[in-house]
C-alpha positions as CSV (number, residue, x, y, z in Angstrom):
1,X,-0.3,4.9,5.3
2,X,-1.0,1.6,2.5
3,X,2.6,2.5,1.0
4,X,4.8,0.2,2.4
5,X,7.7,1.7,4.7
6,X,11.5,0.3,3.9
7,X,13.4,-0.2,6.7
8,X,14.8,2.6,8.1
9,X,18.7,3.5,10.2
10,X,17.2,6.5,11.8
11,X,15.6,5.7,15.5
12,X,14.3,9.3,16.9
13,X,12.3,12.0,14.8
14,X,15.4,14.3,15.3
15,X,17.8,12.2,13.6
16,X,15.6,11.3,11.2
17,X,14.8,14.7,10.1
18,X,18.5,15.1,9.8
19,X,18.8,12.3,7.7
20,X,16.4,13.4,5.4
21,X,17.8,16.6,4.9
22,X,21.4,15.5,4.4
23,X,19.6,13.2,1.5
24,X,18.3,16.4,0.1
25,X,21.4,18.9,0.8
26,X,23.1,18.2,-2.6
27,X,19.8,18.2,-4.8
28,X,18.8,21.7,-3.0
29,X,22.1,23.7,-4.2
30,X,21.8,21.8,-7.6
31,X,18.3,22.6,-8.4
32,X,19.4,26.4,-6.7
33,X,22.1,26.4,-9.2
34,X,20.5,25.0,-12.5
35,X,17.5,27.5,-11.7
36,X,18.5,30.6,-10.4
37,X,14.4,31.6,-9.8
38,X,14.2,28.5,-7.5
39,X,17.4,29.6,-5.1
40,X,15.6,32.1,-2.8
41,X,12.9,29.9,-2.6
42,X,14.7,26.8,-1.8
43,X,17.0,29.2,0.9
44,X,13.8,30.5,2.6
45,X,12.4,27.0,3.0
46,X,15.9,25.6,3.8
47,X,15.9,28.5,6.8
48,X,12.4,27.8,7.9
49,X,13.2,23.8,8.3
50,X,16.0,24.8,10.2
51,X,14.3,27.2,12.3
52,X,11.1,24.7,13.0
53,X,13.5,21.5,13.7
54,X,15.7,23.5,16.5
55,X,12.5,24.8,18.1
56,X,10.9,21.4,18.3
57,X,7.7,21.9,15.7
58,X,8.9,18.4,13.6
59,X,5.6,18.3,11.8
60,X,6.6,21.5,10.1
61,X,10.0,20.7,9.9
62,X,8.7,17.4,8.0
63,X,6.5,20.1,6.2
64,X,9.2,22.0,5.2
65,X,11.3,19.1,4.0
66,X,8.4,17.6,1.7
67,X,7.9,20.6,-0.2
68,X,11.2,21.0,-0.6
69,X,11.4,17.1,-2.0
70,X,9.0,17.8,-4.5
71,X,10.9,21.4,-6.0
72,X,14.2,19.2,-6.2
73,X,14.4,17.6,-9.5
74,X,14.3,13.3,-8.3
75,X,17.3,12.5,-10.4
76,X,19.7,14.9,-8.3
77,X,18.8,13.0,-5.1
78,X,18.3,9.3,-3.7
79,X,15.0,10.1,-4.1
80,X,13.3,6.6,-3.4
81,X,15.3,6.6,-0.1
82,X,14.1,10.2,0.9
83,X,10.5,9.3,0.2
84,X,11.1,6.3,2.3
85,X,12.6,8.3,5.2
86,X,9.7,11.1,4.7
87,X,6.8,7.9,5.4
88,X,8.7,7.2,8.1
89,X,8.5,10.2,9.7
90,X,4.9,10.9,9.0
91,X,4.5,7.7,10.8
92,X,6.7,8.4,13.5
93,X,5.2,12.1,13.5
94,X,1.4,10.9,13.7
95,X,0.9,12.7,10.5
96,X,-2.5,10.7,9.3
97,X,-5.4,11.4,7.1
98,X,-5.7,14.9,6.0
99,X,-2.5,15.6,7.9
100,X,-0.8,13.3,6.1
101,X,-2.1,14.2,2.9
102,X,-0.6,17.8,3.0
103,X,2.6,16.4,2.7
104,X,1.8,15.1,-0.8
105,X,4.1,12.4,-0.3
106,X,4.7,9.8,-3.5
């Protein structure tokens, strides 16, 4: 990845994915709320990260999360440090080239 990585608290994949989706929890019920339309949408995706992170598929987890990051609006949400977190975790993931790509991360 040429974006540059900020330093991140989170040292395992797991916890990481955690961290990212505690960043986003507040932005997901907000955006649910402000936009009815978006709620089942945002629950179904919510329900599949959860699903893929407790069965150990982190790359759709991390999937999961991105697209999720991208329906939330950025001002509801520490967005910069999400997106930070999220490169991380491609990293950390191996997520390169096309891979990496599909996650449509800023």
């Amino acid at each position: 990845m040429s974006a540059e990585i900020n330093v991140i608290a989170t040292s395992s994949v797991h916890e990481g994915l955690d961290f990212a989706c505690s960043l986003l929890s507040n932005a997901i019920a907000a955006a649910g709320q402000s936009e009815p339309a978006k709620a089942g949408p945002l629950l179904n995706e919510l329900t599949s990260y959860i699903q893929f992170r407790y069965v150990g598929e982190e790359g759709l987890a991390l999937e999961s999360l991105s697209w999720l990051g991208r329906m939330c609006d950025a001002g509801l949400f520490r967005s910069d440090q999400f997106w930070s977190q999220m490169k991380w975790l491609a990293s950390a993931c191996g997520f390169e080239g096309e891979d990496s790509a599909r996650l449509e991360l800023p």
